[in-house]
TORDRENTOR-921567 format. One record per residue (C-alpha): residue number from 0; x, y, z. Coordinates in Angstrom, 3 decimals. Example, Ala and Ser with C-alpha at 12.3 -4.5 7.8 and 13.67 -1.06 7.14 Angstrom:
2
[titi 0 [12.300 -4.500 7.800]],
[titi 1 [13.670 -1.060 7.140]],
***
This chain:
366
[titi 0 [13.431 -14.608 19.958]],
[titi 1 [16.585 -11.932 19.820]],
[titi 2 [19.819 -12.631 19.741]],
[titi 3 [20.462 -14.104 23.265]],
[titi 4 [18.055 -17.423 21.739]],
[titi 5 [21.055 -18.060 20.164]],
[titi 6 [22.951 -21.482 22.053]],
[titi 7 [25.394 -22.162 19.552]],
[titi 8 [28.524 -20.704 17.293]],
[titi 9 [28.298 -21.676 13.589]],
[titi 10 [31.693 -20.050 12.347]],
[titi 11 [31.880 -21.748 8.938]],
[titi 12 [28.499 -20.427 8.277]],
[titi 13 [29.941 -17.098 9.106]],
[titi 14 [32.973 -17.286 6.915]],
[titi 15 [30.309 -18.056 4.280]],
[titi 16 [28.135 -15.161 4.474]],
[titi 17 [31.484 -12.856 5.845]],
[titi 18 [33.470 -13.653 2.244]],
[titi 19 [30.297 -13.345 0.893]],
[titi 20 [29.862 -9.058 2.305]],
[titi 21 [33.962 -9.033 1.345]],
[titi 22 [33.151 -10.069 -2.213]],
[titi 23 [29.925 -7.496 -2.338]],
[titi 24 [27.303 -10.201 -3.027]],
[titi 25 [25.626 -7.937 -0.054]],
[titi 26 [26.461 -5.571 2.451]],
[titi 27 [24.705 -7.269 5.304]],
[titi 28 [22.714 -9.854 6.491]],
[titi 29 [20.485 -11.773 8.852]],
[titi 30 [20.301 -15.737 9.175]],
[titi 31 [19.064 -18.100 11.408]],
[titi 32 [18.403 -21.972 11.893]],
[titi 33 [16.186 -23.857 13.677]],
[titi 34 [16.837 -27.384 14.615]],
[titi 35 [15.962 -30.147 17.439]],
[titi 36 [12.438 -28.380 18.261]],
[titi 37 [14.143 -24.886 18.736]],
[titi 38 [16.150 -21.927 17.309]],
[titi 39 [19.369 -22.966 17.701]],
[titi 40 [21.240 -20.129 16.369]],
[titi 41 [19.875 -16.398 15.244]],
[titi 42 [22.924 -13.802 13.859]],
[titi 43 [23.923 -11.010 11.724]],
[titi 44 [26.947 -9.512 10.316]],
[titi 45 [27.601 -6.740 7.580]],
[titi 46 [25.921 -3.455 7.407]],
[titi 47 [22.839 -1.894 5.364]],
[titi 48 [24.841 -0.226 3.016]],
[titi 49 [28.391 -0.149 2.060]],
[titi 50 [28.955 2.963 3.784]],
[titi 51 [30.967 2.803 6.657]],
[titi 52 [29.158 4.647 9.149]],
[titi 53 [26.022 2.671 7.777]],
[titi 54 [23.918 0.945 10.675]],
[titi 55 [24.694 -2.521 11.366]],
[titi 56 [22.322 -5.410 10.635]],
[titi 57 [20.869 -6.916 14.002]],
[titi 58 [19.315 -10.684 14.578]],
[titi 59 [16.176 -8.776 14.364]],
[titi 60 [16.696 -6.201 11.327]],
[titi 61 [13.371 -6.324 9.212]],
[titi 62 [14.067 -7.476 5.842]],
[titi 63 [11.720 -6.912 2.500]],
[titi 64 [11.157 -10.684 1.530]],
[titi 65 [9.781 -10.106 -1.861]],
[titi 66 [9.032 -13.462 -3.262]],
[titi 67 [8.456 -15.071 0.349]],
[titi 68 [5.100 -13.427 0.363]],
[titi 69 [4.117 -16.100 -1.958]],
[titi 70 [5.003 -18.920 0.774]],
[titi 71 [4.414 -16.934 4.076]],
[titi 72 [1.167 -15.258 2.666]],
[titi 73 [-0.915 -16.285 0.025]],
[titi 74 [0.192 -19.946 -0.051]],
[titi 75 [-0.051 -20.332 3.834]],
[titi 76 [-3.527 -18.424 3.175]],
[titi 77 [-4.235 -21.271 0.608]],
[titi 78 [-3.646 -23.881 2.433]],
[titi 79 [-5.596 -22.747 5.771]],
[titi 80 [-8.668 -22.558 3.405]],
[titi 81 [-8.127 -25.672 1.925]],
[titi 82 [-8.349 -27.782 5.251]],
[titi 83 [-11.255 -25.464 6.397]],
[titi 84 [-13.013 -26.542 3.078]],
[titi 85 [-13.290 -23.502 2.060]],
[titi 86 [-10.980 -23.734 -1.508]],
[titi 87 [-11.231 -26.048 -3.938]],
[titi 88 [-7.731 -26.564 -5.925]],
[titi 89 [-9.846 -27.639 -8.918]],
[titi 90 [-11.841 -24.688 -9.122]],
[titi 91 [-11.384 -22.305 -12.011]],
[titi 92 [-9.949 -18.690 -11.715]],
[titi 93 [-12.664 -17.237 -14.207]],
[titi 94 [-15.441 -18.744 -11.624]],
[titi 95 [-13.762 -16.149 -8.891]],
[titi 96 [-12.295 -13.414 -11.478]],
[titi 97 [-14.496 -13.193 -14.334]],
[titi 98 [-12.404 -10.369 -15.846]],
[titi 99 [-10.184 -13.784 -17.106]],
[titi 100 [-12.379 -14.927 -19.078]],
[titi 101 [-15.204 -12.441 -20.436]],
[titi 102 [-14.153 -11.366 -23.955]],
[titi 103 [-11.695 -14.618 -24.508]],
[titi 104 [-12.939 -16.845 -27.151]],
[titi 105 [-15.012 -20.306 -26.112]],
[titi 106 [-12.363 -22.711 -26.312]],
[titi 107 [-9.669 -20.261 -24.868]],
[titi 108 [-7.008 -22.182 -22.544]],
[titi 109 [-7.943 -19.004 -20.046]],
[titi 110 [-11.152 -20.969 -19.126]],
[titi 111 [-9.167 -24.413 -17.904]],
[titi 112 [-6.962 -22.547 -15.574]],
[titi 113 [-7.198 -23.666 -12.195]],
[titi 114 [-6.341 -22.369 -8.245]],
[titi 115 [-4.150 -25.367 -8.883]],
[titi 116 [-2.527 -24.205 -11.790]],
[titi 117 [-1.625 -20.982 -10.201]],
[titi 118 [-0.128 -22.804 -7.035]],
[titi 119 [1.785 -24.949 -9.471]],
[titi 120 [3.020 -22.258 -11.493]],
[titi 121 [2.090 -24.473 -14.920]],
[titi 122 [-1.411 -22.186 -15.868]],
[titi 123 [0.595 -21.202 -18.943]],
[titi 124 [0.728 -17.234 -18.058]],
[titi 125 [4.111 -15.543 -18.372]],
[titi 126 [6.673 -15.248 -15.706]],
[titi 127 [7.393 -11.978 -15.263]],
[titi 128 [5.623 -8.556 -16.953]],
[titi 129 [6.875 -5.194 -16.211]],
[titi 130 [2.901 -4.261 -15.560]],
[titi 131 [3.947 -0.968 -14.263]],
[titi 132 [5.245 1.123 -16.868]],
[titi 133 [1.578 1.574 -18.441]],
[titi 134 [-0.419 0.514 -15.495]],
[titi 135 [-0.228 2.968 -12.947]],
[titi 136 [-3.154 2.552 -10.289]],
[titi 137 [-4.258 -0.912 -9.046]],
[titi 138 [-7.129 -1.440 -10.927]],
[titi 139 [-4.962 -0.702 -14.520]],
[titi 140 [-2.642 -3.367 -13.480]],
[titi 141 [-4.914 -5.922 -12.009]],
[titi 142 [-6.861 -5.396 -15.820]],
[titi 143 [-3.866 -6.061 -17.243]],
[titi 144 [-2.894 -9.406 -15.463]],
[titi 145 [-6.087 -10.668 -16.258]],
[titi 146 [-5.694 -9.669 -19.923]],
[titi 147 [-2.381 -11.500 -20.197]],
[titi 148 [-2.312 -14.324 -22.982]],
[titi 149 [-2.395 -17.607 -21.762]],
[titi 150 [0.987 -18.709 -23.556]],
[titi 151 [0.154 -22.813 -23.016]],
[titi 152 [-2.562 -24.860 -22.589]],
[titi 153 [-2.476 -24.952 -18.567]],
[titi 154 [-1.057 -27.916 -16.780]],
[titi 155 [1.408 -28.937 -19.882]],
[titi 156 [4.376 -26.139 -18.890]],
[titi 157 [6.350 -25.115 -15.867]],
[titi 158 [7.059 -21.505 -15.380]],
[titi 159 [7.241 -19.732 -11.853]],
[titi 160 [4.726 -16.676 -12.487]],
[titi 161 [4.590 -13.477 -10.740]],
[titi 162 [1.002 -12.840 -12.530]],
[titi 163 [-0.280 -15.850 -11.116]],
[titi 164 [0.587 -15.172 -8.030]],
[titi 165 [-1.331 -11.746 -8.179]],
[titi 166 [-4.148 -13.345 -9.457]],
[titi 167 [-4.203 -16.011 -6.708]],
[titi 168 [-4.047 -13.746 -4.199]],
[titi 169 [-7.103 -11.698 -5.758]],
[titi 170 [-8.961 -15.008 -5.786]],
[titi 171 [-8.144 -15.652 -1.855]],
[titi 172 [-9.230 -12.123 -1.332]],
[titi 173 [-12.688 -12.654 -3.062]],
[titi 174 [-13.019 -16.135 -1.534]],
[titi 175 [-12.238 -14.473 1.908]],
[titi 176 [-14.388 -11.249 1.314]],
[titi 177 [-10.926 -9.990 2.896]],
[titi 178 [-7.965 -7.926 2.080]],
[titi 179 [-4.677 -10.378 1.733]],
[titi 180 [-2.774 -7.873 4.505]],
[titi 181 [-5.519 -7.845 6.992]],
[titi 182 [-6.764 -11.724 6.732]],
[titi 183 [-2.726 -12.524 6.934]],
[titi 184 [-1.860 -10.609 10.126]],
[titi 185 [-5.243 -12.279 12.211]],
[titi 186 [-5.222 -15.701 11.000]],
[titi 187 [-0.968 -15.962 10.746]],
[titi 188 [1.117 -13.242 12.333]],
[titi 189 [-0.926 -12.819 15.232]],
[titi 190 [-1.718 -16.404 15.765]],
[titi 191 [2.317 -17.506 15.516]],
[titi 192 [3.577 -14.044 17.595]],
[titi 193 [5.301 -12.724 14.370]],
[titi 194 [5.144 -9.385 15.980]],
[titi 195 [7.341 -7.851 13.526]],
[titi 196 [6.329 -9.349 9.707]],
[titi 197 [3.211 -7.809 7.642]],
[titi 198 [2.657 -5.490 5.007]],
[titi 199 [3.435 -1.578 4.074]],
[titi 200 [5.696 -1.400 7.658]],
[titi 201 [4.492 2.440 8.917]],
[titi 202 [6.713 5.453 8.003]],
[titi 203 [8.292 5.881 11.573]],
[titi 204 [10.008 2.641 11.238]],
[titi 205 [11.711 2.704 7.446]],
[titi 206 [14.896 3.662 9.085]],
[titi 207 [15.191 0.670 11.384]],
[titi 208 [14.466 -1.378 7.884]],
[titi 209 [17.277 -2.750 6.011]],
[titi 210 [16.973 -0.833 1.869]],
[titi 211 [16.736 -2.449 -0.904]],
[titi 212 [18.328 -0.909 -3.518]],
[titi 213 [18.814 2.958 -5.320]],
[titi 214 [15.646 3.162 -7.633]],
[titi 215 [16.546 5.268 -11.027]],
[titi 216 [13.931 3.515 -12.954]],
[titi 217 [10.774 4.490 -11.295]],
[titi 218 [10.982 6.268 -8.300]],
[titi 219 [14.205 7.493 -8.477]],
[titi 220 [15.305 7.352 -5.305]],
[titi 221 [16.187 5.056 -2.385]],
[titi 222 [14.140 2.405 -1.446]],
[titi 223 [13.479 1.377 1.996]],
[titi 224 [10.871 0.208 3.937]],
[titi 225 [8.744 0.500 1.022]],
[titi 226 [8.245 -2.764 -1.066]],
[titi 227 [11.426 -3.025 -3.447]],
[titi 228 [8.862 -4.561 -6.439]],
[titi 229 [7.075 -2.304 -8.997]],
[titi 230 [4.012 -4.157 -9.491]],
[titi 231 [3.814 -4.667 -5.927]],
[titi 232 [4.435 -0.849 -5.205]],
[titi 233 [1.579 -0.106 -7.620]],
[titi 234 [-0.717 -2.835 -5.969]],
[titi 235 [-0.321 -0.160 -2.631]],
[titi 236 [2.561 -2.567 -1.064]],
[titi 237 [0.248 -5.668 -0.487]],
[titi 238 [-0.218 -8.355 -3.243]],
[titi 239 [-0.074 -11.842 -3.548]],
[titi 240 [3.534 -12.186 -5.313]],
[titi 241 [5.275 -9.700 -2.956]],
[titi 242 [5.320 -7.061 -0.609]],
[titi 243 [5.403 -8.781 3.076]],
[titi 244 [8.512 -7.501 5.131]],
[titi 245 [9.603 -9.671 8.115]],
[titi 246 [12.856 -10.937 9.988]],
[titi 247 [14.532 -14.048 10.885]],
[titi 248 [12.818 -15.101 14.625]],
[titi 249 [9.683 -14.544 12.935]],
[titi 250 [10.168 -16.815 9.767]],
[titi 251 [11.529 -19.317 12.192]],
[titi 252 [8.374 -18.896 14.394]],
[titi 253 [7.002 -20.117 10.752]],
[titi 254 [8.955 -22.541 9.667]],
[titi 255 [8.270 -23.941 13.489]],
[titi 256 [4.769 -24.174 12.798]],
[titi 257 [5.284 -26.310 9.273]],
[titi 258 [7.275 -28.288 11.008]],
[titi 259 [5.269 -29.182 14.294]],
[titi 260 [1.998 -29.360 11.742]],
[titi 261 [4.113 -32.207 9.746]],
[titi 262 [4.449 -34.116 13.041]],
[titi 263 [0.356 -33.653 13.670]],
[titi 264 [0.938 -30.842 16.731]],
[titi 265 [0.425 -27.810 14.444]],
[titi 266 [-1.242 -24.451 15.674]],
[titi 267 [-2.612 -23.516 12.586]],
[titi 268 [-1.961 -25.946 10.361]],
[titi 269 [-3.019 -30.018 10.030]],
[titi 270 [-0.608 -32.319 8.648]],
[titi 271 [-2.610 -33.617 5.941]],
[titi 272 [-2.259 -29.841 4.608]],
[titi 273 [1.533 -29.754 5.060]],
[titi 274 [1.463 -33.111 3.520]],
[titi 275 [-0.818 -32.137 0.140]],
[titi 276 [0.734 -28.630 -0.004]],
[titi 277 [4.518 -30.012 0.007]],
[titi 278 [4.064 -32.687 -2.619]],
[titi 279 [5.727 -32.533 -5.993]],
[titi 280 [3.092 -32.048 -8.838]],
[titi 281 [3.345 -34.074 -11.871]],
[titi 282 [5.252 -33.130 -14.319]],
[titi 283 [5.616 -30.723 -15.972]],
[titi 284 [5.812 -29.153 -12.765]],
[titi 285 [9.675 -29.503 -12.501]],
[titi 286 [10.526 -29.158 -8.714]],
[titi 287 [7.301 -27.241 -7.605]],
[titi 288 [5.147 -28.443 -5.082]],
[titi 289 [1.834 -26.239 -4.414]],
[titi 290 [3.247 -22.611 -3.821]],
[titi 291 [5.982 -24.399 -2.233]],
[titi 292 [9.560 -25.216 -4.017]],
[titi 293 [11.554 -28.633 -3.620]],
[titi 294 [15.039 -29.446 -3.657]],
[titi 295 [16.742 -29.921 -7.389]],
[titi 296 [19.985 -31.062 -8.146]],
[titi 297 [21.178 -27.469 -8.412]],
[titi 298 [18.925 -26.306 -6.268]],
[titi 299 [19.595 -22.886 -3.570]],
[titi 300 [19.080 -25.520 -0.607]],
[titi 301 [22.351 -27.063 -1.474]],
[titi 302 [23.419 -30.794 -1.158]],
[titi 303 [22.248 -31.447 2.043]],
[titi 304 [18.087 -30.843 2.432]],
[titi 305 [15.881 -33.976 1.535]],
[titi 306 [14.101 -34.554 -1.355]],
[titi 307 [11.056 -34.036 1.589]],
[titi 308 [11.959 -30.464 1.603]],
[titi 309 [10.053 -26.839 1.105]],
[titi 310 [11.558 -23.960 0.719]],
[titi 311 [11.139 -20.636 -1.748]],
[titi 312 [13.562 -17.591 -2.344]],
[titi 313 [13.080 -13.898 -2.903]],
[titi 314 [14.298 -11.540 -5.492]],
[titi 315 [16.135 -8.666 -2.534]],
[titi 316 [18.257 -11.743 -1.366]],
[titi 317 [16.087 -13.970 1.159]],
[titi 318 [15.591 -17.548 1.850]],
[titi 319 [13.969 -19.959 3.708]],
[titi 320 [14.436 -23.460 3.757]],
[titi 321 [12.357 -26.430 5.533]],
[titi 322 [13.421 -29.941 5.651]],
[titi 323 [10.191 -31.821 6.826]],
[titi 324 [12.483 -35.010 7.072]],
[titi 325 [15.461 -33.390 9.432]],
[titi 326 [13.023 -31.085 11.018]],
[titi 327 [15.561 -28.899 9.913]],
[titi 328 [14.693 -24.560 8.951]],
[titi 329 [17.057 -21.952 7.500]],
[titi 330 [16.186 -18.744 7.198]],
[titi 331 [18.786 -16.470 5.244]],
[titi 332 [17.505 -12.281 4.612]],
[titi 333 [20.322 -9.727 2.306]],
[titi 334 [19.669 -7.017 0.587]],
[titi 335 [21.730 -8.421 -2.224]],
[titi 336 [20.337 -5.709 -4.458]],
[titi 337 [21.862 -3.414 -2.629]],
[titi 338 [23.066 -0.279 -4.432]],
[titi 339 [21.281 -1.919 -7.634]],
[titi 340 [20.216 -5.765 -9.131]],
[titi 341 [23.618 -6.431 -10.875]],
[titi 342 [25.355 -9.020 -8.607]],
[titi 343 [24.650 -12.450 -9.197]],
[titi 344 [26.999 -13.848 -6.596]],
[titi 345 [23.595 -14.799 -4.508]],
[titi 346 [22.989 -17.631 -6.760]],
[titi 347 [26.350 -19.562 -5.354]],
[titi 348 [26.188 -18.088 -1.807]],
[titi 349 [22.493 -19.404 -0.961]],
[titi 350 [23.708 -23.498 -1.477]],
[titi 351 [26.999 -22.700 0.317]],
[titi 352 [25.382 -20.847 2.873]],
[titi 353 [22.553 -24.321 3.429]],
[titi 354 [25.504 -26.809 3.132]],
[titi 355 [27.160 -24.303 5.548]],
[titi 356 [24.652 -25.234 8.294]],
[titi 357 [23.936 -28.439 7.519]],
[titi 358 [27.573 -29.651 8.632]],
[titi 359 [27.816 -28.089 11.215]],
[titi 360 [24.356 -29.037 12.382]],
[titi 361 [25.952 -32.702 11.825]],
[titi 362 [29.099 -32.345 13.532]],
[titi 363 [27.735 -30.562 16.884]],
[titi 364 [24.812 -33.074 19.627]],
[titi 365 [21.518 -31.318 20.021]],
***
């Protein structure tokens, strides 16, 4: 897919995301949408930087997705060893990672955390720890994330978790006998022709990459084409919270397959997978589904996407959006940390952006 797959103009969605580069939420962007069994449009506007001799940003510019990786890679990992009976959701992580549980007292909530737990992000770890500024190989930081206190009894409280995503995707790795980056680009990318999505994108083509932000924390200097996350970065660029780079015809070559698999004429997928995998969880799961996140009333989708919708975001600016109902996909990719992480203006862009495209997806005949 490259810019000619485009068939149709969506120029309020473009006044969106242009006001949006005016007001410095991001200097550039890709988007597209898929709709009626096809891409129906795939565009860009803005620039990498702010600089104004700064490359522009194609249909096709490669994007670090951060948080996506969770959906794209280990959850879409998940799910196609689920249905090959492979997984078991009920299965505790100590069983796969021992390290969680060795040295923890008898009764310790570590020992009733489940694969489910992680997917549901209610195992009671923490959300977010800066892992890197004492853990500086792999093997220190993968010690500490299993060392983390489990802050409530698992299943009883809802917080999205970067460590459990890190830990999931070590426990798909030892399941697999496989590396997350290899196992991901055989059984996904190469299966769905997303030519240009993986992991640690080679040095020759960092320029073509759209950056992510000027680093004066850690590595103190520019980042791109290198994964924008520290943990990640210490994890070698490939981990189960973050790290996958891609660009919009390839997400909507994903999104595709979700959606054709909900209908029963998946590639990859089965529908009873899609169907399991994109249910809410009970509470106190909020609006998560397994890996995947639902529509809330405030929710980045925007007004428009059913309740029988999937979707996750990423920290650098991305999104992608899949209403199983409409058989509707979004796919939006900034760089809205771009020089640094200060601007929030993403949070109100991303629903006006969705509600954006969903009128004018009404108002136009397919």
């Amino acid at each position: 897919m490259t810019q000619a797959t485009a068939k149709l103009d969506f120029p309020r969605t473009r006044s969106v995301l242009a006001d949006a580069i005016a007001a410095h939420a991001f200097p550039g962007c890709a988007y597209g949408v898929f709709a009626a069994g096809e891409p129906v449009v795939i565009d860009s506007l803005g620039h990498f930087t702010y600089e104004p001799d700064s490359p522009a940003v194609q249909p096709d510019t490669v994007y670090d997705v951060a948080s996506l990786t969770k959906v794209v890679v280990t959850t879409a990992l998940a799910m196609l060893h689920y249905q090959h009976g492979h997984l078991d959701l009920e299965q505790p992580l100590g069983d796969l990672l021992p390290g969680f549980v060795v040295g923890r007292e008898p009764g310790s909530p570590a020992r009733l955390v489940t694969l489910r737990h992680l997917l549901a992000h209610n195992s009671g770890l923490p959300g977010y720890v800066e892992f890197y500024h004492a853990a500086h190989t792999p093997a220190a930081l993968f010690r500490a994330c299993l060392e983390l206190p489990i802050e409530a009894k698992p299943g009883t409280r809802a917080e999205y978790s970067d460590p459990g995503f890190i830990l999931l995707g070590k426990a798909l790795e030892v399941l697999k006998h496989e590396h997350l980056a290899t196992w991901s680009r055989r059984e996904l990318f190469e299966t769905l022709g997303m030519t240009h999505t993986g992991f640690c994108p080679p040095t020759a083509l960092r320029a073509l990459i759209s950056p992510t932000e000027l680093d004066s924390t850690l590595r103190m200097r520019p980042i791109q084409g290198e994964v924008q996350d520290e943990n990640a970065w210490i994890l070698k660029g490939a981990a189960g919270h973050a790290g996958l780079f891609s660009n919009v015809p390839d997400l909507l070559l994903f999104a595709a397959e979700v959606l054709a698999a909900a209908r029963g004429n998946g590639c990859i997928f089965d529908a009873s997978t899609i169907e399991l995998f994109s249910r809410r969880q009970v509470p106190p799961t909020g609006c998560r589904a397994l890996g995947w996140d639902t529509p809330s009333p405030s929710s980045s989708a925007g007004s428009h996407f059913s309740p029988h919708s999937i979707g996750h975001l990423g920290y650098s600016g991305c999104s992608l959006w899949i209403d199983l109902d409409a058989h509707v996909a979004a796919v939006l990719l900034t760089n809205r940390t771009w020089p640094d992480r200060k601007s929030q203006l993403i949070r109100e862009i991303r629903p006006a952006f969705h509600d954006a495209v969903r009128r004018e997806l009404g108002s136009i005949s397919l």
